[in-house]
C-alpha positions in Angstrom: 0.0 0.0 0.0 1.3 3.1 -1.1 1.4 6.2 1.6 1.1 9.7 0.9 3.1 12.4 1.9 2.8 16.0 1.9 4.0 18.2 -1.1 7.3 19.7 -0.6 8.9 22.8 -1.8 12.8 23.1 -1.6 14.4 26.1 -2.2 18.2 27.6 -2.6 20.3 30.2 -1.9 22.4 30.8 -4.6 23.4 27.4 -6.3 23.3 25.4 -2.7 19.5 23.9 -2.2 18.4 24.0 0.9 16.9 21.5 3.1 13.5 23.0 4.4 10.6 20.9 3.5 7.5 23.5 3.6 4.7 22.3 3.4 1.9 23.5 0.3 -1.6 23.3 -0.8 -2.2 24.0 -4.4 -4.9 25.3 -6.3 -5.0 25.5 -9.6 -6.0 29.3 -11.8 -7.4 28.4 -14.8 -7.1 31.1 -17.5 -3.7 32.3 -18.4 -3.4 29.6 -21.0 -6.4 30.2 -22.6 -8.5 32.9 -24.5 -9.9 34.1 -21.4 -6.1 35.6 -20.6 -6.8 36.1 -16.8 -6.1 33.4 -13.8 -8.7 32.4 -12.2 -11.7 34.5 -13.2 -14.0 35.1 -15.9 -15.6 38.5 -16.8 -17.2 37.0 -19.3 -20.3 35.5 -17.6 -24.0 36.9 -17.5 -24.4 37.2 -13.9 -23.8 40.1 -11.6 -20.5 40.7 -11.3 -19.1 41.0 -7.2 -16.0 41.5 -6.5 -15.4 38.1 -4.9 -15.3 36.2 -7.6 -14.0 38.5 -10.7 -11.7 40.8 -8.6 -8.4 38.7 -9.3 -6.6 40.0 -6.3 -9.3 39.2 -3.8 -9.7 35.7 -5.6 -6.3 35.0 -5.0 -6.8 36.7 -1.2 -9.8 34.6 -0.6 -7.7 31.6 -1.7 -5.1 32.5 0.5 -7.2 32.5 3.2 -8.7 28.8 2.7 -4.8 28.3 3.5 -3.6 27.9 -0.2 0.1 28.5 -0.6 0.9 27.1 -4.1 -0.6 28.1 -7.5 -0.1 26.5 -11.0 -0.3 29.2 -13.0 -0.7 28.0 -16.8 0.2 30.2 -19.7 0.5 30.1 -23.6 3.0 31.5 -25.8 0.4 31.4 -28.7 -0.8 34.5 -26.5 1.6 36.4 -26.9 0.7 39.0 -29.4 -2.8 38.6 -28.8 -5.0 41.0 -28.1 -6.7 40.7 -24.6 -9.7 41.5 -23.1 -10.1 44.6 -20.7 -10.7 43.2 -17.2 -11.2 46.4 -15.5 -15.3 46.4 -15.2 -17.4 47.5 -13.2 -18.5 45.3 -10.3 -20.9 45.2 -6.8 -18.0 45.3 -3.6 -18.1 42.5 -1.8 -18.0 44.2 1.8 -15.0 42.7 4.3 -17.8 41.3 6.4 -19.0 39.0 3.4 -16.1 38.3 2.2 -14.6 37.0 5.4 -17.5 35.2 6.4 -17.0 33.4 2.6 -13.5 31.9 3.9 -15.1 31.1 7.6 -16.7 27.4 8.2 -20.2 28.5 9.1 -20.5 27.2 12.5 -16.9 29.6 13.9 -17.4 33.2 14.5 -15.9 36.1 13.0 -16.4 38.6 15.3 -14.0 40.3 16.6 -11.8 37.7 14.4 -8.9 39.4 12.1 -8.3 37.7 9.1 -4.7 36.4 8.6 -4.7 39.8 5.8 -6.5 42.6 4.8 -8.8 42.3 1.3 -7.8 43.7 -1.3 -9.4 47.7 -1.5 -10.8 48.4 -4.8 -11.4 52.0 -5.7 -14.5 53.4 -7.0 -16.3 50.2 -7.8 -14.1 48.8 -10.9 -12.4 45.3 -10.2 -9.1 44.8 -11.9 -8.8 48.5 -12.5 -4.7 47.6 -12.9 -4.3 44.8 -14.1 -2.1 45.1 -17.3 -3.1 44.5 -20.9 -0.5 42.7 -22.6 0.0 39.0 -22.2 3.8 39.3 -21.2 2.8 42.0 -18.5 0.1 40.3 -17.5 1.9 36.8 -16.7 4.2 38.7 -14.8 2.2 40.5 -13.0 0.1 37.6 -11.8 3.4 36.0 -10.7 4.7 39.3 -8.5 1.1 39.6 -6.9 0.6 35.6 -6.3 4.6 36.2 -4.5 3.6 39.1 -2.6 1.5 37.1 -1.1 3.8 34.7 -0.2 2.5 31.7 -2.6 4.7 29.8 -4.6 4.0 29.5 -8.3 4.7 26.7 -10.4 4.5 28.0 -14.2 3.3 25.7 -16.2 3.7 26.4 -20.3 0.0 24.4 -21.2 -1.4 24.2 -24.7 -4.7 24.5 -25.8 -6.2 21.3 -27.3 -5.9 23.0 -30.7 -2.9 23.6 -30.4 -1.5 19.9 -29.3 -0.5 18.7 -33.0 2.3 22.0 -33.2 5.2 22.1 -30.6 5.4 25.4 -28.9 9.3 25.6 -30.3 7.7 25.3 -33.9 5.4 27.5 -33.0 7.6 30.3 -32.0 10.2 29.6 -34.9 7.0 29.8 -37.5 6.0 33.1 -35.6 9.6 34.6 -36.0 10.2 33.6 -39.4 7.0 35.6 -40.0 7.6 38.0 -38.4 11.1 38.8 -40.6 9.2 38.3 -43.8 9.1 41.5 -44.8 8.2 41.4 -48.3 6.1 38.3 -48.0 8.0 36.0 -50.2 8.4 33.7 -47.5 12.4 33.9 -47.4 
């Protein structure tokens, strides 16, 4: 019988790895590999749109409250030059009071209770208000926030299934080569 053991990250300081096991719980954003081009939320949808669950930073905050501490974060090079969507939109505030009482088993009190941080503030009622618009930016800015808040990310390069019949290295050389064709001959 096989036994189970907790995930383990390892880390280093400069070339020498050091031994600390920490433990992590993962969770998985879906999105940055996709045409959706945002971890973990979906503007997209026809229902009212609150703040906890299409504001990405106080998705990733209430995620990080329900004691996550690892993210795979998928992303796409086909994305790339693609144009994204706009994720700043409008959206209802989820108060702090709901939004802590949505990462609180319902029979344990909040009162009085901090939370282990603050939510994320979002000014004059428009989630994702900075949230960059090119791909590049955008990865990269998903990876500083997720490490501000002390998660480790595991970047994951993830194809669509349309794309699963072209390598992502003959992907990019095709791109390139395209993009040097100046006169469209092909050469």
């Amino acid at each position: 019988m096989l036994k189970s053991s907790p995930a383990a990250a390892i880390s280093t300081c400069s070339s020498a790895i050091t031994h600390t096991i920490t433990h992590t719980t993962g969770i998985h954003l879906f999105g940055l590999n996709t045409d959706a081009n945002a971890a973990g939320i979906d503007i997209r949808q026809d229902k009212p749109k609150e703040s906890a669950y299409v504001d990405w930073k106080t998705v990733v905050w209430r995620n990080r409250q329900l004691g996550f501490n690892a993210v795979r974060l998928p992303f796409n090079f086909f994305y790339l030059d693609k144009e994204l969507d706009d994720y700043a939109v409008p959206c209802n505030v989820t108060s702090r009071e709901e939004l802590i009482a949505g990462v609180t088993p319902p029979n344990v009190s909040t009162a009085g209770k901090r939370p282990f941080t603050e939510p994320p503030v979002i000014q004059d009622g428009t989630c994702n208000a900075d949230m960059p618009d090119t791909y590049l930016e955008r990865l990269v800015w998903s990876i500083c926030y997720l490490t501000s808040q002390d998660m480790y990310v595991a970047i994951d390069h993830h194809l669509d299934y349309s794309q699963r019949d072209n390598t992502s290295t003959m992907m990019m050389r095709s791109r390139r080569t395209d993009d040097d064709d100046d006169d469209g001959d092909g050469a």
